[in-house]
C-alpha positions in Angstrom: -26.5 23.7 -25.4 -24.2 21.1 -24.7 -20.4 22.1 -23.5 -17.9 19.8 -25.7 -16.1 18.8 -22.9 -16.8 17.9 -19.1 -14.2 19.8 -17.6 -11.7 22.3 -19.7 -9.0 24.3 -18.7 -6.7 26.6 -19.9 -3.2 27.9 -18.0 -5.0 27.4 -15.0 -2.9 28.2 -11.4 -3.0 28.7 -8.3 -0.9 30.5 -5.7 -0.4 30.5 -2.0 2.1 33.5 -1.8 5.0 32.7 -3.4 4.2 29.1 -3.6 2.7 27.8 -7.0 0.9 25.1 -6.0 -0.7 24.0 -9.6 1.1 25.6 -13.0 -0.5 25.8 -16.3 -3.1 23.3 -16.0 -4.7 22.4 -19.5 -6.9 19.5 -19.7 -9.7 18.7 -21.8 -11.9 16.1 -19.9 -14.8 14.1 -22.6 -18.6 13.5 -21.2 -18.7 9.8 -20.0 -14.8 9.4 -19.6 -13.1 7.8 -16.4 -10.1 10.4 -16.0 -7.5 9.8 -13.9 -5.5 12.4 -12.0 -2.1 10.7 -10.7 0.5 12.6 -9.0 2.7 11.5 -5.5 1.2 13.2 -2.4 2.2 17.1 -2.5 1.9 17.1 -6.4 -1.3 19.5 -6.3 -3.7 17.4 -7.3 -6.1 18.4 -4.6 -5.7 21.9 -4.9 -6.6 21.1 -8.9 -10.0 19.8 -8.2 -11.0 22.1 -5.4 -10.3 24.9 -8.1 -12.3 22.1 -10.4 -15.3 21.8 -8.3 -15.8 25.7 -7.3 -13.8 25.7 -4.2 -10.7 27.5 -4.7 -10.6 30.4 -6.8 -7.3 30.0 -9.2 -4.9 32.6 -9.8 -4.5 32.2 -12.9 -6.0 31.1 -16.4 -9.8 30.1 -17.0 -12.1 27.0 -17.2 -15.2 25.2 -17.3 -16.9 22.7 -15.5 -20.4 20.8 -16.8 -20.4 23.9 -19.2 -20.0 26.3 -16.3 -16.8 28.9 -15.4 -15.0 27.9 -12.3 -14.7 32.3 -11.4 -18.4 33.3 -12.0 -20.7 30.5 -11.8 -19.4 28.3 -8.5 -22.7 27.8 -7.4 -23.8 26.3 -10.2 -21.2 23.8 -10.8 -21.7 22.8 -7.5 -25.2 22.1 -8.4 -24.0 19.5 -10.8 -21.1 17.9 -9.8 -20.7 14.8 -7.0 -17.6 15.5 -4.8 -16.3 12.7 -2.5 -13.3 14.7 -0.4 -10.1 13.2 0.0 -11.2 13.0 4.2 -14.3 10.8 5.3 -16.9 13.8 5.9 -20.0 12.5 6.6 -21.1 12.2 10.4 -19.6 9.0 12.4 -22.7 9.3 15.3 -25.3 9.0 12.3 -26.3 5.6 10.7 -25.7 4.9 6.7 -29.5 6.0 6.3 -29.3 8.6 8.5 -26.7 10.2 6.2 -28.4 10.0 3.7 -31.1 11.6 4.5 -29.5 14.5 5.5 -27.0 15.3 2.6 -30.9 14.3 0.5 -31.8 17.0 2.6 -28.5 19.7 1.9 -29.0 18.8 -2.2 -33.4 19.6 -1.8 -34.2 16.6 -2.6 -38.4 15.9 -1.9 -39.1 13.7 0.2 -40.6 11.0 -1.3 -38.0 11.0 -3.7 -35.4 11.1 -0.8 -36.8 7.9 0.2 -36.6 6.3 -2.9 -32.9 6.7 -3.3 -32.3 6.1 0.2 -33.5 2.6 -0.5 -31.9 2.1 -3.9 -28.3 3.5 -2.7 -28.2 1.4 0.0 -29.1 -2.0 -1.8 -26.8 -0.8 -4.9 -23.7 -0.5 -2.8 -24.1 -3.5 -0.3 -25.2 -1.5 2.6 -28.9 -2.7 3.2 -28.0 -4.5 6.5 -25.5 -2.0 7.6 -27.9 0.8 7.4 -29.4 1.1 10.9 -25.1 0.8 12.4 -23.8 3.9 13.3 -21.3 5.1 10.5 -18.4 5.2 12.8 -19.0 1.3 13.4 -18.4 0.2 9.4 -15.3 -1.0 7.8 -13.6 1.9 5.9 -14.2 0.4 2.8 -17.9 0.9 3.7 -17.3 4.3 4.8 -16.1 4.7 1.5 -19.4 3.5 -0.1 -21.1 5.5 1.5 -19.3 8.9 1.1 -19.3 8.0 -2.8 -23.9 7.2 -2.0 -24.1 10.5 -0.7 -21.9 12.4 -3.2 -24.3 10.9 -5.6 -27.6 11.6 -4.4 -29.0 14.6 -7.3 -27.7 12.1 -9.6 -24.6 14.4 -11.1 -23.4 14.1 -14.3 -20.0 14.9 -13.3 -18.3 12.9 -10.0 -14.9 13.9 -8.4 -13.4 11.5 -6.3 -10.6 13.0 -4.6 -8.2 9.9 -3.4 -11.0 7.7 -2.4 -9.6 4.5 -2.2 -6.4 5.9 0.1 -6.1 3.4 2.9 -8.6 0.5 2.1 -7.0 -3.0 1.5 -6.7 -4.1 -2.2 -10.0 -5.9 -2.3 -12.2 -3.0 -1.1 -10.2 -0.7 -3.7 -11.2 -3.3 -6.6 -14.9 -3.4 -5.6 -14.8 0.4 -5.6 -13.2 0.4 -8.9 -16.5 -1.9 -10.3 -18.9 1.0 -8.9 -16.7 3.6 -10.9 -16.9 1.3 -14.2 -20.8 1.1 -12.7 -21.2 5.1 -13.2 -19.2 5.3 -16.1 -21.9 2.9 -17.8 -24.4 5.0 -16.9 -22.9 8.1 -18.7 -21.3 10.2 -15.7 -18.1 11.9 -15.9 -15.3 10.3 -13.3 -12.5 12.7 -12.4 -10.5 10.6 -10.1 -7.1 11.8 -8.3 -5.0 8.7 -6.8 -1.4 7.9 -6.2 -1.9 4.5 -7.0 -0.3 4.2 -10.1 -1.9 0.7 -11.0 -5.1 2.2 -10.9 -4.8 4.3 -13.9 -4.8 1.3 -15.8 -8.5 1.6 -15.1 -9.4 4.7 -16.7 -9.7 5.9 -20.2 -7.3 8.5 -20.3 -4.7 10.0 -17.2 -2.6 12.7 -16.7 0.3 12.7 -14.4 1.2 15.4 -11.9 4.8 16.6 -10.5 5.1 19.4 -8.7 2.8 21.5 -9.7 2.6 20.6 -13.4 1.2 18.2 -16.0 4.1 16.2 -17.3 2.3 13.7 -19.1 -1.5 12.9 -20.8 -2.5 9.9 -22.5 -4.3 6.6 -22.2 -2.3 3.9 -20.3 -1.1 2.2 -23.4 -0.3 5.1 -24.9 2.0 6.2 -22.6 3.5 3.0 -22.0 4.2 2.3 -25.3 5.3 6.3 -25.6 8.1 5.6 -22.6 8.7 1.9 -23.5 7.5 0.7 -20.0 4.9 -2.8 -18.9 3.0 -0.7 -16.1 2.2 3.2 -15.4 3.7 2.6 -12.2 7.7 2.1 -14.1 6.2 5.1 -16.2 5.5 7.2 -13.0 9.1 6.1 -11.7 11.0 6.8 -14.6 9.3 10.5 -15.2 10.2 11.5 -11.9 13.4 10.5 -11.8 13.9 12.1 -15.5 
């Protein structure tokens, strides 16, 4: 049976001590939808997905991922979901197709089928030539691509992407904005935190974070028609300052 939504939360928190890092977190995330996250650095976006994506347990409140609950059934989300961290994790002293192969490996995929994907990823997202380099050796935008190859490899339905465009020139973050558009054709679920604010006028629907807390949901035009505002980032401003 098919969960109505992607990702679904209710009053979910989390505390460090006396700190609340996320407050009342209630979203409601629809099956092929490009969601963004937005929030400064510090807002508690990060914490939000790692709850999201099995984790961090919360503190507080209950949800579901790809039909799953975040407390008892961790494993399994994980088992479905792509997860592309914040921080370049793959191994610098391996090549592209090295990399592959092993996070093929990590997620059981068979070998032949390994191979197959291997070869697809790397022509799909421009790194054919690249792929015998070592990984430290590419371009971050690269680097990037291939984090995004690997977090893709069981083919989830559901793909976080934790700030991945944080530090990559404005061209690189465009091209990786046509692979999101890419996956959202072919019916995945993007869940994607940035503190760009123009590039929630690429997704479908965003919330934005502050401190902690949801303080505004909507599609782009909604909300800048809702605040009287020409770009999310003079919405961002003027909700913070508020």
């Amino acid at each position: 049976m098919m969960a109505p939504y992607a990702v679904q939360t209710a009053n979910l928190g989390k505390r460090f001590g006396k700190f609340e890092a996320v407050k009342n977190l209630n979203l409601a995330v629809h099956a092929g939808e490009i969601f963004g996250f937005l929030g400064a650095n510090g807002a508690g976006k990060t914490t939000a997905i790692r709850m999201l994506c099995g984790l961090l347990l919360p503190s507080s409140g209950n949800g579901q991922v790809a039909g799953f609950d975040i407390y008892k059934q961790s494993e399994q989300i994980k088992q479905h979901i792509g997860y592309m961290s914040q921080k370049f994790s793959l191994y610098d002293d391996l090549t592209p197709a090295e990399n592959i192969e092993f996070y093929g490996g990590v997620y059981g995929l068979q070998r032949q089928t390994l191979l197959q994907k291997r070869s697809d990823l790397l022509e799909e997202l421009g790194l054919t030539e690249l792929a015998d380099m070592t990984t430290r050796s590419l371009p971050l935008g690269y680097k990037q691509r291939l984090a995004l190859s690997c977090a893709l490899l069981h083919d989830p339905k559901i793909v976080f992407l934790d700030e991945p465009t944080g530090g990559v020139d404005p061209e690189a973050r465009r091209n990786f904005w046509d692979l999101i558009y890419h996956m959202a054709q072919q019916g995945k679920t993007i869940f994607v935190t940035t503190h760009y604010m123009d590039e929630a006028e690429y997704c479908n629907r965003v919330s934005i974070m502050y401190q902690g807390e949801i303080i505004a949901l909507g599609s782009p035009q909604e909300l800048k028609q809702k605040f009287g505002k020409a770009s999310m980032q003079e919405v961002f401003i003027h909700l913070v300052d508020r």
